[in-house]
C-alpha positions as CSV (number, residue, x, y, z in Angstrom):
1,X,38.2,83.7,-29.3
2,X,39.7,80.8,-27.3
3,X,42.9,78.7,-28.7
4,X,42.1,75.3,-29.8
5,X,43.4,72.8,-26.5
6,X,45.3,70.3,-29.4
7,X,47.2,71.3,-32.1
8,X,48.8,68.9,-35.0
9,X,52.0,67.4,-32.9
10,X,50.8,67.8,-29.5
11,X,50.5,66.2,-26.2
12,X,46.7,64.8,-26.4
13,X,47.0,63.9,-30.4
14,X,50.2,61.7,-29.9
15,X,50.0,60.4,-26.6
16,X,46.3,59.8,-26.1
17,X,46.0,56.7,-28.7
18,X,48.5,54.7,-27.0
19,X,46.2,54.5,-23.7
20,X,44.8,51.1,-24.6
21,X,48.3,49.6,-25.5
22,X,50.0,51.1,-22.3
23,X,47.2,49.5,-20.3
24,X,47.6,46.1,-21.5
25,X,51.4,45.9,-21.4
26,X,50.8,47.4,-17.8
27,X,48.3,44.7,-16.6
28,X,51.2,42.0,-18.0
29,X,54.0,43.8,-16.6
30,X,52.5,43.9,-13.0
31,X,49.6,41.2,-13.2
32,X,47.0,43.7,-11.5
33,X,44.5,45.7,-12.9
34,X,44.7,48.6,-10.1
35,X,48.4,48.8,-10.1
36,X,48.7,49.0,-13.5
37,X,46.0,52.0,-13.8
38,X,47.9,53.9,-11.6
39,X,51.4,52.7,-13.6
40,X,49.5,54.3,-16.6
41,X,48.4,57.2,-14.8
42,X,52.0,57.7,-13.6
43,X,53.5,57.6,-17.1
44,X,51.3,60.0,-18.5
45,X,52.2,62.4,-15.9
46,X,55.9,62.0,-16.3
47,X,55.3,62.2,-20.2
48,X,53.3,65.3,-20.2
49,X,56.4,66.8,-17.7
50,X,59.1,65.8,-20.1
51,X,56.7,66.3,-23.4
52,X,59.1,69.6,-24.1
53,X,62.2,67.5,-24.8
54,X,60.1,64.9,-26.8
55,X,61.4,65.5,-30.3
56,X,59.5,65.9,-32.9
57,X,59.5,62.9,-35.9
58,X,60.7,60.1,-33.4
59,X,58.8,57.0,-32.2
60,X,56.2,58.6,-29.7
61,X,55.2,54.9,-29.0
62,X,58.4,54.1,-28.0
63,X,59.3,56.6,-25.7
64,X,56.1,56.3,-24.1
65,X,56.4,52.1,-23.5
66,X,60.1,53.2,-22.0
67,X,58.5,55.7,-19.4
68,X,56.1,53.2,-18.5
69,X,58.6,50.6,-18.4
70,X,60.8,52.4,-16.5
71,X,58.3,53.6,-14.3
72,X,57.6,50.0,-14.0
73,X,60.7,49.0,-12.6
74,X,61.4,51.6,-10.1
75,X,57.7,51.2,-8.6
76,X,57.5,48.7,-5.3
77,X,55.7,46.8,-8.0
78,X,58.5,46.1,-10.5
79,X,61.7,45.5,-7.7
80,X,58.8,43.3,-6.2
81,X,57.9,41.2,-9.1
82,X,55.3,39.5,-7.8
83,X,54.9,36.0,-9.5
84,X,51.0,35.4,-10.5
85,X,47.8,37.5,-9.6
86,X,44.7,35.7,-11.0
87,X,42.5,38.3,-13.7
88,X,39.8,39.3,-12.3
89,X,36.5,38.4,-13.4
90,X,35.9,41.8,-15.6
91,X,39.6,41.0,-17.3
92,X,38.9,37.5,-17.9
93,X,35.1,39.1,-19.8
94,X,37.1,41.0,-22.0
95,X,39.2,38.3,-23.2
96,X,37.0,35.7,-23.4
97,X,34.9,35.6,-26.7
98,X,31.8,37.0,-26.9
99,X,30.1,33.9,-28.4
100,X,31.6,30.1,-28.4
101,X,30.8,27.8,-31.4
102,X,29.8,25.0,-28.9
103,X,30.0,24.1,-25.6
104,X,33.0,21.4,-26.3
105,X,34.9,24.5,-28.4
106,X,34.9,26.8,-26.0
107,X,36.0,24.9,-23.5
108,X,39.0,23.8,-25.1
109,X,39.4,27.4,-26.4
110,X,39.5,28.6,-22.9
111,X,41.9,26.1,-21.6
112,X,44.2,26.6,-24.2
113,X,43.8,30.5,-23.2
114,X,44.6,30.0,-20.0
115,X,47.7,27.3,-20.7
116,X,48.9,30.4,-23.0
117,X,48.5,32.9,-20.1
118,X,50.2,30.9,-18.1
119,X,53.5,30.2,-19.6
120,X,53.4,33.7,-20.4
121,X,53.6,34.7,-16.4
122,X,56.1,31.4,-16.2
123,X,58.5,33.7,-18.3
124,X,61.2,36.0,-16.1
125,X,60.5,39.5,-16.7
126,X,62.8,40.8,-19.4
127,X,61.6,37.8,-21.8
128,X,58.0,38.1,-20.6
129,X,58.0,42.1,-21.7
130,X,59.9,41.4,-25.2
131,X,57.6,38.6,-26.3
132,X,54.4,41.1,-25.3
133,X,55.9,44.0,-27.1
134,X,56.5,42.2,-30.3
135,X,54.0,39.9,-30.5
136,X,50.7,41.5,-28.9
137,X,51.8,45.4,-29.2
138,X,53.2,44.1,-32.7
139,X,56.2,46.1,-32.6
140,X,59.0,46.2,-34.7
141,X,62.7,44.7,-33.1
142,X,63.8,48.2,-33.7
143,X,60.9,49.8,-31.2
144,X,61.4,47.1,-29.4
145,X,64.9,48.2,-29.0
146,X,64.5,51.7,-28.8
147,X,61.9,50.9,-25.8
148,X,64.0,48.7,-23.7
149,X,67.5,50.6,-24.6
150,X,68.7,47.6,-25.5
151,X,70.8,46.5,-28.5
152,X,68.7,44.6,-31.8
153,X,70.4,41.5,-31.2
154,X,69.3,41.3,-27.4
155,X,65.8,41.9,-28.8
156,X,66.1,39.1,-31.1
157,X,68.0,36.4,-28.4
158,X,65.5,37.4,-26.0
159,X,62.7,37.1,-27.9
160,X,63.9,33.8,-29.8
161,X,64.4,32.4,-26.3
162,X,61.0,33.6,-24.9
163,X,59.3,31.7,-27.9
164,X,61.2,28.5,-26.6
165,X,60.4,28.5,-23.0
166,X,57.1,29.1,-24.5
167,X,56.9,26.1,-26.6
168,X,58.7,23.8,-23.9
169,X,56.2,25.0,-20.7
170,X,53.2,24.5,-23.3
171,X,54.0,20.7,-24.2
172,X,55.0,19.9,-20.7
173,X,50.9,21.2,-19.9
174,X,49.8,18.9,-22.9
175,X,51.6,15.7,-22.1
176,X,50.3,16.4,-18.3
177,X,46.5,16.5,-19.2
């Protein structure tokens, strides 16, 4: 009788839940929806290659945002950094919600969407991918750490100054309109 394909611990059982996140931070990380399927694609063959010296009982989630981060900046795409691709009209479906309460609501619900998108993208790169990792992949300074190899502190400075340049782009946008 054939071997069951996953066992407790393996590839497919750890890996495999994290496609959805990995997607999303790699649709912010290089604002297209093509490039970051194949970003995805590429980490999960570099993770399966290196899966033997993944140790057991650490942060799968973080070693697999660092691959893909890395990946990331080694890519044409990441040294390139281009500066703003539009969503495309399936991207902008899926965050859009499904039913507004009014005309007048979703309208302001949209353009506060898109302000928010925007100062996002406004952000350089290593602020942009610290805000996303804490506050849309929710998580913690120390993955957030561990991802990025970079010390707690950074995480925090970085991310404390990401949540101002936030703030500052978004009321420059209100007191405009």
């Amino acid at each position: 009788m054939a071997e069951a394909i996953s066992k407790p611990g393996s590839f497919e059982e750890l890996a495999l839940p994290l496609f959805d996140s990995l997607f999303n931070f790699a649709v912010w990380l290089t604002r297209n929806k093509a490039e970051a399927e194949d970003l995805v694609q590429e980490t999960y063959t570099k993770a399966l290659q290196g899966f033997g010296s993944f140790q057991p009982g650490t942060n799968i989630r973080a070693w697999m945002f660092r691959i893909l981060r890395n990946s990331f900046l080694t890519s044409r795409t990441g040294l390139a950094a281009k500066m703003t691709v539009p969503l495309e009209p399936e991207d902008e479906e899926r965050i859009q919600p499904a039913v507004a309460e009014n005309p007048e609501s979703a309208l302001l619900e949209s353009a506060d969407r898109q302000a928010i998108q925007e100062a996002i993208e406004e952000l350089p790169l290593h602020y942009r991918e610290v805000l996303l990792l804490c506050d849309v992949e929710e998580m913690s300074y120390q993955e957030i750490s561990d991802t990025l190899a970079i010390p707690l502190g950074t995480v925090m400075s970085r991310l404390s100054r990401a949540r101002r340049m936030m703030r500052g782009t978004l009321m420059q946008k209100m007191r405009r309109s």
